[in-house]
C-alpha positions in Angstrom: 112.4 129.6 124.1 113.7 127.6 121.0 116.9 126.5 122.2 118.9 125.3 125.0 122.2 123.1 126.1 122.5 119.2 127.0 126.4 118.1 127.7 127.4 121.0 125.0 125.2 119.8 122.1 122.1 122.7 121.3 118.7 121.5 122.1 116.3 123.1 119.4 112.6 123.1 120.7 110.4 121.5 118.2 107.2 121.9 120.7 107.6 125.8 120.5 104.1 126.9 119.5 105.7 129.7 118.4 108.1 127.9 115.6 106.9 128.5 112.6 108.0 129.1 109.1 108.8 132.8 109.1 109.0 134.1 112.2 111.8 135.4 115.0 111.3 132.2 117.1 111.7 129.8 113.7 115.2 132.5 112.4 116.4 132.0 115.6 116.2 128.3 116.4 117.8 128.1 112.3 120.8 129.5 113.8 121.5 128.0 116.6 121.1 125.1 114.4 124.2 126.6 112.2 125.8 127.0 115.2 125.6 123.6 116.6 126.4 121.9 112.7 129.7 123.9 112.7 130.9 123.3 115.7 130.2 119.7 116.6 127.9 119.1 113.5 125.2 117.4 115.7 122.6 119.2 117.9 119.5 117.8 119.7 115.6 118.2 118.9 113.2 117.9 121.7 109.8 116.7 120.6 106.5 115.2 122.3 105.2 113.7 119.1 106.6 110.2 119.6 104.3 109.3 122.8 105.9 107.3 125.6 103.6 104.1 124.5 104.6 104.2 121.0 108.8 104.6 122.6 107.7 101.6 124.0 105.7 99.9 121.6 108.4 100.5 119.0 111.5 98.9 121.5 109.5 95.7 122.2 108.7 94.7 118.7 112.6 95.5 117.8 113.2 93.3 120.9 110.6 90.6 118.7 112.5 91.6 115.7 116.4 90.8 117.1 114.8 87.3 118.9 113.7 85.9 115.2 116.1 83.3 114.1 119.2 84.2 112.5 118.6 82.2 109.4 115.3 84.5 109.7 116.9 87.6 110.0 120.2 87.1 107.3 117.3 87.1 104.4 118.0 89.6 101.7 115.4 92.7 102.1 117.4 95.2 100.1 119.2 95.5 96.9 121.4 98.7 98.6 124.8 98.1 100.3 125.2 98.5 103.6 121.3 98.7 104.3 119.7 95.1 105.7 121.4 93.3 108.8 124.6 92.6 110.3 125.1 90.3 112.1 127.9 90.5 114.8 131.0 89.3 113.6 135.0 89.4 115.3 135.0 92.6 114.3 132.4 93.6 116.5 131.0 90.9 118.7 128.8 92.8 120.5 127.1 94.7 117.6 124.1 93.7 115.7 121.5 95.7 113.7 118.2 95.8 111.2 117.2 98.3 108.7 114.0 98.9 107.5 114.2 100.9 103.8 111.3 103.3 102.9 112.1 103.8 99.4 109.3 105.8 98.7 108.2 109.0 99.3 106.0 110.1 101.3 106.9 107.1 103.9 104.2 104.4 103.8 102.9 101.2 105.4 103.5 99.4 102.2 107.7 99.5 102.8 106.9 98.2 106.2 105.2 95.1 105.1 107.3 94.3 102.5 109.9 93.8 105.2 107.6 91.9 107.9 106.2 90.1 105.3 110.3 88.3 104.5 110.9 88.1 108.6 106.9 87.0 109.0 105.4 85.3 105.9 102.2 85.1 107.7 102.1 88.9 108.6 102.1 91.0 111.6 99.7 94.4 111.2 101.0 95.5 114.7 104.4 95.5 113.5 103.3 97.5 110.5 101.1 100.0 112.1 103.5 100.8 114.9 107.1 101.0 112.8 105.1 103.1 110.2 103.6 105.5 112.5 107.1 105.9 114.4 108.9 106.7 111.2 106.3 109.2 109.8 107.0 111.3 112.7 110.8 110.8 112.2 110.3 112.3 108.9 108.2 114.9 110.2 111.4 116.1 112.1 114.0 115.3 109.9 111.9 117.9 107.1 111.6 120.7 110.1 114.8 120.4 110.6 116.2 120.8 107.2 113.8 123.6 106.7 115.7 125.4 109.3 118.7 124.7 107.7 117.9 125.8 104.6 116.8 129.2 106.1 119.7 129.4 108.4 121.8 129.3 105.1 120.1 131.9 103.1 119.0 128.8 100.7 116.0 129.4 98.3 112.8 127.2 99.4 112.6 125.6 95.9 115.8 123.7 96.8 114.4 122.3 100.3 111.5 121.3 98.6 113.3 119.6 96.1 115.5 117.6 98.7 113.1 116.6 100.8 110.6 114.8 97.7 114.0 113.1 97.0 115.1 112.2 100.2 114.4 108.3 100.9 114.7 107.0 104.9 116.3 103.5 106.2 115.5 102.8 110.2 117.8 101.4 111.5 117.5 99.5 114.9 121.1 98.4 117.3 121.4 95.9 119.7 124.7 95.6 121.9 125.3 92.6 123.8 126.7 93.0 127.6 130.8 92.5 127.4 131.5 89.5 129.3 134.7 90.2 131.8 137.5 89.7 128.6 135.7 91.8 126.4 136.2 95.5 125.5 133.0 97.4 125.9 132.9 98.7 122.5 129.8 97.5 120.6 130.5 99.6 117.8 133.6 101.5 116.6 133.8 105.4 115.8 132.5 106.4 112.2 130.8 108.9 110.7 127.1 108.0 108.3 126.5 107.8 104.8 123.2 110.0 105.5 122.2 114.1 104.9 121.3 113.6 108.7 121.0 110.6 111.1 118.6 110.6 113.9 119.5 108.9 117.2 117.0 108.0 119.8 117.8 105.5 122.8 116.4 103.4 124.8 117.5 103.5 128.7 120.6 102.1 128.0 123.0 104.2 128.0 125.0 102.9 124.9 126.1 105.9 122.2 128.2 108.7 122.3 129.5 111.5 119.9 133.0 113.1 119.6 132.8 117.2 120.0 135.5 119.1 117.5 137.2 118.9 120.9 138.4 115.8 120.8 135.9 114.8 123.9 133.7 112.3 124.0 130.1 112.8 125.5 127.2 110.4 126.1 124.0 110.8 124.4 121.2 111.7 126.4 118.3 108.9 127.0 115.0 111.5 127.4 112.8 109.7 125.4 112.1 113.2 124.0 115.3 113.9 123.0 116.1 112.9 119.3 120.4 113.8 118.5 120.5 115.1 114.8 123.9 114.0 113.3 125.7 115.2 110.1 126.7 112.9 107.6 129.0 112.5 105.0 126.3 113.5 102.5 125.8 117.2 104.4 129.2 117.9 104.3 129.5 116.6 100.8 126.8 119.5 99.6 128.3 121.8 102.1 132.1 121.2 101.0 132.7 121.6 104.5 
């Protein structure tokens, strides 16, 4: 079964041994993927590649990451606006964040130490090693996915392939502080991305949610399998929805 339901939102089943390129299973799970993009344009993927010890691994060295120093942390480690960190301001006082670019394609270590090597001049391999391998299997994903799209559309393969050696990826890592008693709860107000898609995976905290074309709001599950697949402004840009 390719597909089932989590608080309205699609699940697709990327562990199907039976999804691949070109069969029933794979046309199927590409439209309830249309589905779920035109009526709440999100929908979740369920996947086992990203272990539970490399979930882990990955939260504690962003933990490392977030503990650095802020003079550490406000250095410049790209030219792109609205990529780097933000820190948390009166705006949002409980919001603060890092990105990681990957400018090249396909994703590599060498993007991952260019940014440990501005927060940690004397290196940190682990960090390296462990981001890298977490984001490789994010793009892994992100191309399944927009294969599926592409075929739930009718699209010629040319163009996917096209997109995807163009597409570069920025992971981005949140941290909300606890409100005290005075403070609103918000970390973050509501926005749509930039991106052609934005992947969301949590921690145990429960901490985002996403507004259905209903008007309601519903928390994002915290499986550690579950990965939510938002639409950006970029999608519906090239979709003119």
């Amino acid at each position: 079964m390719s597909s089932q339901m989590v608080s309205e939102i699609p699940v697709i089943d990327l562990m199907d041994e039976n999804l691949k390129s070109g069969t029933e299973t794979w046309f199927s799970a590409s439209q309830v993927m249309r589905s779920a993009l035109e009526a709440n344009s999100c929908f979740y993927a369920i996947s086992n590649k990203v272990s539970t010890e490399l979930h882990n691994s990955v939260l504690a060295l962003m933990e490392e990451l977030f503990d650095l120093p802020l003079e550490t942390k406000r250095q410049k480690t790209s030219d792109k606006p609205f990529h780097g960190y933000y820190e948390r301001s009166p705006q949002a006082p409980l919001y603060e964040s890092v990105g990681i670019d990957f400018d090249v394609s396909p994703v590599n270590k060498e993007a991952v130490q260019k940014y440990a090597n501005i927060m940690w001049p004397t290196g940190y391999d682990h960090f390296c090693d462990t981001i890298n391998q977490y984001a490789k299997l994010l793009v892994e994903m992100d191309q399944t996915t927009k294969r599926l799209m592409f075929v739930a559309y009718g699209l010629d393969k040319r163009h996917c392939d096209s997109l995807l050696e163009s597409t570069s990826y920025m992971l981005r890592s949140f941290k909300y502080l606890v409100p005290q008693n005075n403070e609103s709860n918000c970390g973050l107000h509501a926005h749509t991305d930039l991106s052609y898609f934005t992947i969301s995976h949590q921690n145990n905290v429960r901490g985002l949610q996403v507004k259905l074309k209903s008007g309601e709001w519903v928390d994002v599950d915290l499986s550690p399998c579950l990965f939510l697949f938002g639409a950006g402004d970029e999608l519906k840009f090239w979709s003119n929805d």
